[in-house]
N, C-alpha and C positions, 0 to 999 in steps of 0.2 A: 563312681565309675567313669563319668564323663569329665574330660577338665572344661566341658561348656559351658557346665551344669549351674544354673543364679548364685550368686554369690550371695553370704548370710551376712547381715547385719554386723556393723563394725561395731568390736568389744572393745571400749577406750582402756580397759586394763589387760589384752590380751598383747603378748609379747612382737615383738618387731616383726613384719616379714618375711621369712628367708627367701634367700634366690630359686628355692622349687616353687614358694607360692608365687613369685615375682613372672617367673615362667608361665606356672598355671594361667596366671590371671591377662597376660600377652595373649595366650591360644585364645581366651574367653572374647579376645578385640577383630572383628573380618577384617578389620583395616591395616592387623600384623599378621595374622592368620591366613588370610587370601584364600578361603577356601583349599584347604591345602587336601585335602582327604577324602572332598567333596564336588557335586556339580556347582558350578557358577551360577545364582539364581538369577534371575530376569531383575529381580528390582536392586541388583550389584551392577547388573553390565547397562550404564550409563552412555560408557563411550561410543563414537559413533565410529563407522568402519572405517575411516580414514584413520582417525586416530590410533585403534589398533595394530591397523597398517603399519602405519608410520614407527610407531612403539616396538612391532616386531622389527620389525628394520633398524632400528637402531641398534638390536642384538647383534648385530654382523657386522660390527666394526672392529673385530678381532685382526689382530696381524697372524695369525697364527699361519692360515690361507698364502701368507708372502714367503715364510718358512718352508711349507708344506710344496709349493713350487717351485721354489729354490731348488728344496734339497732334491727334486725326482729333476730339476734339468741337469745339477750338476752332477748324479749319480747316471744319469741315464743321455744326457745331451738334451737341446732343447727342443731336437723336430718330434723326437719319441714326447717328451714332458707334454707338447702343445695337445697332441693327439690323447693322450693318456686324461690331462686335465677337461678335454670335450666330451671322450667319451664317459667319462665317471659323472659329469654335469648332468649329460642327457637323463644319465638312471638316476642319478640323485633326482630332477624335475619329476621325473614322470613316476616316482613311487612315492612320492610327495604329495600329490594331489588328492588321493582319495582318504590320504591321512588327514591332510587339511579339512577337507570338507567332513568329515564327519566328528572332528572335533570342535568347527566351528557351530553343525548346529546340534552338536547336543552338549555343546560347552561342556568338553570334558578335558582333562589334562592326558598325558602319553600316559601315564600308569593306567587309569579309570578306562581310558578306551581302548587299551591291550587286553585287558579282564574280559571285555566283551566282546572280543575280536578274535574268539578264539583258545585263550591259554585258561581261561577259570579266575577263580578268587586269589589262589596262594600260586597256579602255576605262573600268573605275573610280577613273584613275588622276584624269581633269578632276574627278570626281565627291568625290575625295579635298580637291581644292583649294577644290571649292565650298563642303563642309563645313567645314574648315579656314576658310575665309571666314566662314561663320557665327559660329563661333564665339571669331573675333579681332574680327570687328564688335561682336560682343558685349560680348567680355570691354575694349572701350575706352569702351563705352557706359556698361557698369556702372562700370567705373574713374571716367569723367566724374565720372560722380552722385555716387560716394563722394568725387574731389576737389571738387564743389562740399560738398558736407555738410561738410567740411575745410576750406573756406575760409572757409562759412559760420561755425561752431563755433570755428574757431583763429585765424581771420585767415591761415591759412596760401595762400601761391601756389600757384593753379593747379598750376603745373607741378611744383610739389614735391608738391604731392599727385598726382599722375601718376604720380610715378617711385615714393610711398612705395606708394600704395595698387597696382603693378602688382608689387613685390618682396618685398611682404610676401606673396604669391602664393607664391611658390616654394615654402619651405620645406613649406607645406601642403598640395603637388602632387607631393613628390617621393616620397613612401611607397605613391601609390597609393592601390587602396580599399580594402586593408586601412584607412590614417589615414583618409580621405575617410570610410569609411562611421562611425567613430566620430565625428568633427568634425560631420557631419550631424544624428546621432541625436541628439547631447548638447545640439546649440543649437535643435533642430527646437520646443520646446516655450516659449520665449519667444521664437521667433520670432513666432508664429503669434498668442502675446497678442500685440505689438506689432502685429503685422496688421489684428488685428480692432478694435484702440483706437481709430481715428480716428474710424469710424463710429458707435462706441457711444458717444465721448464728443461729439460730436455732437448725437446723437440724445436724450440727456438734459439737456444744459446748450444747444443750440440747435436744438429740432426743428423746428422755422417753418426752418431751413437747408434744408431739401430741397428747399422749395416753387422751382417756377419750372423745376427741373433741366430735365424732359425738353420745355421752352418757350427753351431757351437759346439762343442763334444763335451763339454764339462770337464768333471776329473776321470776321465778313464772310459766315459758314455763314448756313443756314437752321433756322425751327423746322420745319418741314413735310420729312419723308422724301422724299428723292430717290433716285432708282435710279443717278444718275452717284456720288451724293454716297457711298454704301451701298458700289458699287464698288471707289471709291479708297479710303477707310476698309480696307475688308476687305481689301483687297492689302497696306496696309501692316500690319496684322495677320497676312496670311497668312505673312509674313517670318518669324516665329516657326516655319513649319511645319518645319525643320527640328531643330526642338530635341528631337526626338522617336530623334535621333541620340543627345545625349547623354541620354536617359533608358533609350535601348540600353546604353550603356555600363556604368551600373548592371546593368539585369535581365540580363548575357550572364552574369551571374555565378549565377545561378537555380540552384536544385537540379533534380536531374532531374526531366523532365515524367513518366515511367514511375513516378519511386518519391516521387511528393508528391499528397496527397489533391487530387485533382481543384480542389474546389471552392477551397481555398488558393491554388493554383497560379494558376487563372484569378482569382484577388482582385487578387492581387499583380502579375501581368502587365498585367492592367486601368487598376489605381488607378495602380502606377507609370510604364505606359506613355501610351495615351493619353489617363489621367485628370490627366495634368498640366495640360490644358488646359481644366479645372472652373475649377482654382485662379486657372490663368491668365486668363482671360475673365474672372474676378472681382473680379481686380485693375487688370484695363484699365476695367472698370466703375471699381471704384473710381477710379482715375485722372482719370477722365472729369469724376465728379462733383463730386471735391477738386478739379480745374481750374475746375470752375462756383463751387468756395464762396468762394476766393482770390482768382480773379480781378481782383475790383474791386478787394483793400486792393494786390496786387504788379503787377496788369498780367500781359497775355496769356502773354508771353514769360517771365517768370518761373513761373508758371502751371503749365509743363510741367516744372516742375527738381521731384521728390519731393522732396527736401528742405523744401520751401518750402510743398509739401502736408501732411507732417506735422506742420510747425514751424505751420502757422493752426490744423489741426484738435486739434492736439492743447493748443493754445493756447486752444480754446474753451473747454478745460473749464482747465489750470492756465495762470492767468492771471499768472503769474512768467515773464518773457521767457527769462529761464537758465536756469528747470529746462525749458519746454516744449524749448527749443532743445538740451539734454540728452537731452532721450529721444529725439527725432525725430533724432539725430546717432547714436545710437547701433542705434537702428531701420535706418539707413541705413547703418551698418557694417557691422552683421552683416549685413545683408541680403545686402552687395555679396562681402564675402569667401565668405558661401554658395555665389553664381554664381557667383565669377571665379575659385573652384579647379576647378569642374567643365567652365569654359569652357576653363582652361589646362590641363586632363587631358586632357579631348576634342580639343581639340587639338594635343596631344602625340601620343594617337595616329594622327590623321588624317596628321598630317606625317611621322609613322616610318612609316607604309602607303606613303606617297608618296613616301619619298625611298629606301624599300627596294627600290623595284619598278624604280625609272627609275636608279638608282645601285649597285644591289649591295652597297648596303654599311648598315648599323647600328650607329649608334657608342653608340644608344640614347635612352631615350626623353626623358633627361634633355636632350639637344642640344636636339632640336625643343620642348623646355618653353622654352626660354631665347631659343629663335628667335621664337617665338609670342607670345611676351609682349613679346618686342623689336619686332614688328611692328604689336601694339595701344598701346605705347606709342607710337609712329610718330602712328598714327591721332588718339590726344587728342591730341597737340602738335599736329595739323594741325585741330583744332576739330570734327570732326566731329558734333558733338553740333546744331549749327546746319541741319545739311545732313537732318537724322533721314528725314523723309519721302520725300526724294526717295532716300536711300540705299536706306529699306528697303523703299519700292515698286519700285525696279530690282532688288536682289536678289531680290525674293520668286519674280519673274518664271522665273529661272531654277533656286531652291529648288525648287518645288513642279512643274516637270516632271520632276526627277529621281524626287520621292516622286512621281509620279503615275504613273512607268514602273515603278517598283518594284513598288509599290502591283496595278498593273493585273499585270504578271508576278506577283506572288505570288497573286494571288487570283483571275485568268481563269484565265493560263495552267499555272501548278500546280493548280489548283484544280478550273477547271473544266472547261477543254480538254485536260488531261492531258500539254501537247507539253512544259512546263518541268519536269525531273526533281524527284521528290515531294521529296527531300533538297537543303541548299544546297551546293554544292561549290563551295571557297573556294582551294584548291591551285595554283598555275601549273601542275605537272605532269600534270591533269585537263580546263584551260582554252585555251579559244582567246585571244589576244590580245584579240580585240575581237568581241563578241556585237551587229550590228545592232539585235536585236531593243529590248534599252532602253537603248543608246548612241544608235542611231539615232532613236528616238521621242524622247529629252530634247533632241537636239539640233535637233530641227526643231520641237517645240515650244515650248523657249525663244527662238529664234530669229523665230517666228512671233508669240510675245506680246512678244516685246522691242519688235516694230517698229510693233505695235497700241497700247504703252506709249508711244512717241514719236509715238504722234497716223496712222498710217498706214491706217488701220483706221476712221477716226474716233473722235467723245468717248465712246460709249458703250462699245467696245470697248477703248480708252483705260482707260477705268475699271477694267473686267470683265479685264484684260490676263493678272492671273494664272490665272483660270478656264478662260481661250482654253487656256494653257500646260497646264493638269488635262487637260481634255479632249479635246487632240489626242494625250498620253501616252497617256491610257487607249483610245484610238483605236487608237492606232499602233500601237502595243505590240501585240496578239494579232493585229493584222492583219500584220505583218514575221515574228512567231511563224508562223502559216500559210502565208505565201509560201515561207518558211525553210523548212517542217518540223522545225521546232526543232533545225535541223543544226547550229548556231554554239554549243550550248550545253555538249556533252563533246568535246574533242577524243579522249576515248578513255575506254572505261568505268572506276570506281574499284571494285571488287570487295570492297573493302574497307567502304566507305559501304554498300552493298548488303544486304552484311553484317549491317552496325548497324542496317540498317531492319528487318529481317527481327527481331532476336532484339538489342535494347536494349541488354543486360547486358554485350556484345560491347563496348561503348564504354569500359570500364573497364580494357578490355585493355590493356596495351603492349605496344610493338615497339622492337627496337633501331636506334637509327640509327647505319649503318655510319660515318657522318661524321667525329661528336663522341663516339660512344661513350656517348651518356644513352642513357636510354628515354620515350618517350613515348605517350600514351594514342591508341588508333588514328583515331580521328576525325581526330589532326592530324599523320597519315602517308603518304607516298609510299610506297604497297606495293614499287614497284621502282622502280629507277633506273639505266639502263646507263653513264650519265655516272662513278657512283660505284660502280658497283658493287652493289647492294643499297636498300633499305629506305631510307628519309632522314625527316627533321621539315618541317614545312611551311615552318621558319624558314629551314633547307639550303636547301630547292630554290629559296625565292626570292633569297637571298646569291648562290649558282652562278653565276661567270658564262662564257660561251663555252659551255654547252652544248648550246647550240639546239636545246632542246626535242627532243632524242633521242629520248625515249621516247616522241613522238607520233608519229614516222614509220611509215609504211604496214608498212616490215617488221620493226620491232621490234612493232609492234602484234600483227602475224600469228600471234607465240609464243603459246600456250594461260596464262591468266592462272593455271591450277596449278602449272604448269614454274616461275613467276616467284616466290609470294604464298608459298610454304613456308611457314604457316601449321602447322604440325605442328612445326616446329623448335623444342625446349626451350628452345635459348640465346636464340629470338630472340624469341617472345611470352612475355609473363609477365601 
């Protein structure tokens, strides 16, 4: 049932391995697997909050951000773009935060803490796809730019730089963030000088360059601030708002919030959570204004490719066409292999969530790396890069009422209304299939800003299409909460989590699972299970299949949870 499950004694006449046991035996390793399905245990997360820190931050070295600014200043001009990119920052920060925090302390990934946030077991299953969508939109976006820089620099095609820049991916996705977080730290410091070069070498060899910026029209835009103009700008920005998924991904790996100096703890949660989007709104700036200084010698359309922003600015100051065209190819590499491990990690996991819940089965996480990658390859052969604006103002639409249900459930209603339990629970054996409360709110208000998006609503709502989608979530959300009485949220209490609120230290515990015969830390345990007989991991109970939800029924409920929880048993807590 389990691909965790001990491996049997090797038969020197049994025939070669094939690549599904090759797979199996991958998911059976934490060091490829990363917890992909599961909570992060205490005795995985080593690293110390800087480190984290620093690891998420290395995921936002995407150029995508330089594009994405481009193209709303030269669509819209650059006084509206400035506006559009601050104000889409602000919401991006501030719905970021209580995402952050509650995934750094109950170390849990975007899928595991949407389950408990609201949508149920399977209703975070669309939610799993959505993000999964992000971040294959992504990772074909950055690929683009890296095969332009490649074609630019080599003369190499397009499409072989597709397939080189989407496989050289793998190898540096397959270890997890044990590799991820080293590959981040080691390149994070010339990253960041090639970041900052355009604008200082600018700024010294052509400062008269700036003049004009924020008077610019683009192709067809305005110099004067529009509220349409401001609108559509900020939607296609807001597309971003789900990136705040994979900077989960990094912090679920946090040291405990009980045993790390306060003030550390919240640095680290902060800067790597929703401080990504300093960096980010910096670089869309940036974007915006290398669209305004290029413009004239490449033309609109060229304008928006980074490449072709670094290759002028950095051209301003070395005026040798091969070396500028050196650094600016190399700027644009590393940049993209930054994002596109973190897009194809995060995506790994999203897919193993997804295909664990609705199939039963985990061949691991290596499968869904290979699928993911195969499917943004898909995406460049199909051009996508031409389509940018209208891609990522239809997505955003439906991004950001997910964060906006989560969002409004982690902070009314755990927060302030008291009706969402203080703890996430993440478990099928605790959950109802499907929670109204932010299944229902995302779905009626994506559904309501999609049709504002296609003009239904009119132009101004049109524009504003993603904010409609914010603010009928955060609407929704506690008002389905109090209809409910927050009924849809446990199908049956975990005594176990209760536990852990109560007295911390509890979480370091483990329990045996009757299954596979490990032990694992109790946060990510099924105290009982009549299917199997006993105790299981949270990996068991979602593999299981035919057991329909046994332990939620009215009379196996009825048993007193001391009869079941034998918490006192030497062989089974340690």
């Amino acid at each position: 049932m389990s691909s965790t499950a001990p491996s049997a004694p090797v038969d020197p006449t049994a025939p070669p391995p094939t690549r599904w046991t090759r797979f199996q035996n991958w998911a059976a390793k934490d060091n490829i697997e990363d917890y992909s399905l599961r909570y992060a245990p205490k005795s995985f997360r080593r690293w110390s909050p800087m480190a984290c820190s620093i690891a998420a931050l290395g995921g936002i070295a995407y150029l995508a951000d330089y594009s994405i600014g481009a193209s709303i200043a030269v669509t819209h001009g650059a006084a509206s773009a400035v506006i559009a990119i601050l104000v889409a920052a602000v919401t991006i920060f501030l719905t970021g935060i209580p995402i952050a925090y509650y995934a750094a302390k109950y170390n849990l990934d975007m899928d595991l803490l949407t389950r408990g946030a609201g949508f149920g077991y399977f209703g975070s299953t669309l939610t799993s796809v959505i993000y999964a969508s992000f971040c294959f939109i992504f990772f074909a976006l950055e690929g683009a730019i890296m095969a332009q820089a490649m074609h630019l620099a080599f003369h190499l095609p397009l499409v072989f730089g597709y397939l080189i820049g989407s496989l050289i991916i793998i190898p540096l996705v397959l270890y997890g963030m044990s590799a991820l977080a080293k590959f981040q730290v080691w390149t994070q410091p010339l990253w960041l000088i090639l970041f900052a070069a355009p604008l200082v070498m600018i700024a010294i060899s052509d400062p008269h360059g700036f003049e004009g910026f924020l008077s610019w029209t683009g192709n067809g835009g305005s110099d004067r601030i529009s509220a349409i103009a401001v609108g559509s700008g900020a939607g296609v920005a807001l597309s971003l708002i789900a990136q705040i998924g994979e900077q989960v991904d990094y912090l679920r790996f946090m040291p405990e919030k009980s045993e790390t100096p306060p003030l550390r703890w919240w640095a680290a949660v902060l800067s790597a959570g929703p401080g990504w989007v300093i960096l980010g709104a910096a670089k869309q700036l940036c974007g915006a204004f290398l669209a305004f200084y290029i413009a004239g010698q490449v033309g609109f359309t060229r304008a928006t490719e980074p490449v072709e922003m670094f290759l002028g600015s950095y051209g301003s100051m070395i005026h040798n066409h091969a070396a500028a065209l050196s650094v600016a190819t190399v700027m644009v590499l590393l940049s993209q292999i930054k994002i596109n491990v973190t897009n194809a990690y995060s995506g790994s996991l999203s897919w193993s969530n997804f295909f664990s819940r609705v199939l039963h089965i985990h061949p691991g996480r290596v499968v869904w790396l290979v699928l993911h990658i195969g499917i943004a390859l898909t995406l460049m052969l199909a051009n996508m890069f031409t389509v940018l604006n209208t891609i990522l103002g239809f997505y955003s639409n439906v991004a950001i009422a997910w964060i906006g249900a989560i969002v409004a459930d982690l902070v009314i209603n755990k927060g302030l209304l008291k009706i969402s339990p203080p703890y996430i629970e993440f478990k099928r054996a605790y959950l109802y299939p499907i929670n109204p409360v932010g299944f229902g709110s995302m779905l009626v208000g994506s559904a309501v800003s999609i049709a504002a998006y296609f003009g239904a609503f009119g132009a101004f709502l049109e524009a504003w299409s993603p904010y409609l989608a914010l603010t009928i979530a955060l609407v929704l959300t506690p008002l389905i909460a109090l209809a409910t009485g927050g009924k849809y949220y446990l199908a049956r209490p975990n005594p176990l989590r209760e536990e852990i609120e109560k007295e911390p230290l509890w979480a370091g515990q483990t329990l045996l699972d009757v299954v596979d015969g490990k032990r694992y830390e109790l946060p990510d345990m099924v105290h009982d299970c009549p299917f199997h007989g006993g105790p299981i991991s949270s990996l068991t109970c979602t593999l299981t299949k035919n057991c329909h939800e046994q332990c939620q029924s009215a009379a196996y409920r009825d048993t007193t949870d001391a009869e079941r929880l034998g918490l006192q048993q030497p062989s089974v807590v340690g």
